[in-house]
C-alpha positions as CSV (number, residue, x, y, z in Angstrom):
1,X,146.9,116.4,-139.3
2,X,149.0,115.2,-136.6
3,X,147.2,112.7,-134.3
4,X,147.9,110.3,-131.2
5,X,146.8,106.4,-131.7
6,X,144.6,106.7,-129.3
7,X,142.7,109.4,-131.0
8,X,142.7,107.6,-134.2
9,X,141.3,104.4,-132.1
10,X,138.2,107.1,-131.2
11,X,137.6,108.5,-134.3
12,X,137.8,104.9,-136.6
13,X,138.1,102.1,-134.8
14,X,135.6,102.5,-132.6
15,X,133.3,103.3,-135.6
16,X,134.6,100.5,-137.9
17,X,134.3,97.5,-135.0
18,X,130.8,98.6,-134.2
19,X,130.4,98.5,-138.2
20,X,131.4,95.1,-138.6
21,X,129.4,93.9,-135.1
22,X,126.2,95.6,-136.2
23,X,126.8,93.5,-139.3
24,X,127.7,90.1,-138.0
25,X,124.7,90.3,-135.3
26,X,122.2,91.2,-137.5
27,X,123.4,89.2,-140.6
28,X,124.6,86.0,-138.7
29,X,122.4,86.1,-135.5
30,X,118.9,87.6,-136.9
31,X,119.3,90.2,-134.2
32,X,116.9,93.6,-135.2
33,X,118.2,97.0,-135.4
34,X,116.8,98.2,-131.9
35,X,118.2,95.0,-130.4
36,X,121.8,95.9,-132.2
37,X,121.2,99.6,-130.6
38,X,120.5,98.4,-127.2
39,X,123.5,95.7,-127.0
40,X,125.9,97.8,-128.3
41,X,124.6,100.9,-126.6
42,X,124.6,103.6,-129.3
43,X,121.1,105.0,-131.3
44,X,119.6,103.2,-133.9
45,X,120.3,105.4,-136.5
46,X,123.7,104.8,-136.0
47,X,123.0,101.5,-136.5
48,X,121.1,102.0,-139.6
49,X,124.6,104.2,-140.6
50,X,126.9,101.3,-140.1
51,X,124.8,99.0,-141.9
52,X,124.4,101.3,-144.7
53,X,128.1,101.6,-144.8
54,X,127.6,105.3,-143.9
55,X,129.2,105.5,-140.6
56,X,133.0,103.9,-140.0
57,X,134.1,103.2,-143.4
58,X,137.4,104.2,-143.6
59,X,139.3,101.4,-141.4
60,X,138.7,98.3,-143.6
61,X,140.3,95.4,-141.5
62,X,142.3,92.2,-143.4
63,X,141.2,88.8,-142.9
64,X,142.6,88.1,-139.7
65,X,141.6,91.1,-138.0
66,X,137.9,90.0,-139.1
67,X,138.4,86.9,-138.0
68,X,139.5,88.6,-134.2
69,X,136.0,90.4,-134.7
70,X,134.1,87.5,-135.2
71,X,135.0,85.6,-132.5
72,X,134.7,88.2,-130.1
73,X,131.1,88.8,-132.0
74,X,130.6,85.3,-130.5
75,X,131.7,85.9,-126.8
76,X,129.2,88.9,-126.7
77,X,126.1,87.1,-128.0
78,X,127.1,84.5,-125.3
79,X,127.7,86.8,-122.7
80,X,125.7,90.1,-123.6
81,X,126.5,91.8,-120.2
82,X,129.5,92.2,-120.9
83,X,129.4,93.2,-124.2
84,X,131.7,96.3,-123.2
85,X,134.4,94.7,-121.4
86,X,134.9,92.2,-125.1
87,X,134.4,95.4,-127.0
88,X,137.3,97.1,-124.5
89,X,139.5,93.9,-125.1
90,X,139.1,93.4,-128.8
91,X,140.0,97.3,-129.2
92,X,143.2,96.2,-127.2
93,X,143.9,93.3,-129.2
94,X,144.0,95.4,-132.1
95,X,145.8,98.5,-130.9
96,X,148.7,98.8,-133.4
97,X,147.2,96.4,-136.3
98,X,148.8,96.7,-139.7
99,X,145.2,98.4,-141.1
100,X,145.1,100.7,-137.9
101,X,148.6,101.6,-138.3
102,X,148.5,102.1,-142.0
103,X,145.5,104.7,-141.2
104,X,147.0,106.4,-138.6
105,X,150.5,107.2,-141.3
106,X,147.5,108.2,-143.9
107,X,146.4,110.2,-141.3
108,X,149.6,112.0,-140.5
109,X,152.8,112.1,-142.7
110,X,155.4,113.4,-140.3
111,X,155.2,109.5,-139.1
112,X,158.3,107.7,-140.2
113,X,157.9,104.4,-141.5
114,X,159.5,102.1,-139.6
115,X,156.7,104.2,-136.7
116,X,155.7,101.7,-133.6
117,X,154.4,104.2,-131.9
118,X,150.6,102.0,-131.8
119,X,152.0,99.0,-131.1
């Protein structure tokens, strides 16, 4: 399948950073499911997916890239209104990062492999 970076950014980053937020807020700041829901402003099934690991598995990020997550996790329980513009800025920040990238040539082999096309 032959897809942009910013399509793969839709389909599983998206996904996988609301994975990993659903988990730091409800792990690390006792937030409930509902309050997850309403913060990051999608149903609380799909919360129940992403803590279930049913919903944005398939980008796993390394260390670092967790590390990016977390602190932004941080910015947004201090600053919940604008919880979309840190979620806008951390999908920025990792536009083109080595796990994204490595999907994205999973995702379509007519990529070379020196491809910076998401960078």
């Amino acid at each position: 399948m032959k897809s942009m970076p910013q399509e793969i950014e839709v389909w599983y980053l998206i996904p996988a950073l609301r994975r990993e937020l659903t988990k730091i807020f409800i792990e690390k700041y006792g937030m409930n499911q509902k309050q997850v829901s309403d913060l990051l402003r999608v149903t609380e099934s799909a919360v129940s997916q992403y803590i279930k690991s049913k919903r944005g598995q398939e980008l796993q990020f390394s260390k670092e890239e967790l590390a990016q997550i977390k602190k932004t996790a941080a910015l947004i329980q201090g600053e919940q209104e604008k919880t979309l513009e840190h979620l806008y800025r951390l999908c920025i920040q990792l536009r083109g990062c080595h796990s994204l990238c490595e999907l994205h040539k999973k995702h379509d082999s007519n990529l070379p492999d020196d491809c910076n096309l998401c960078c």
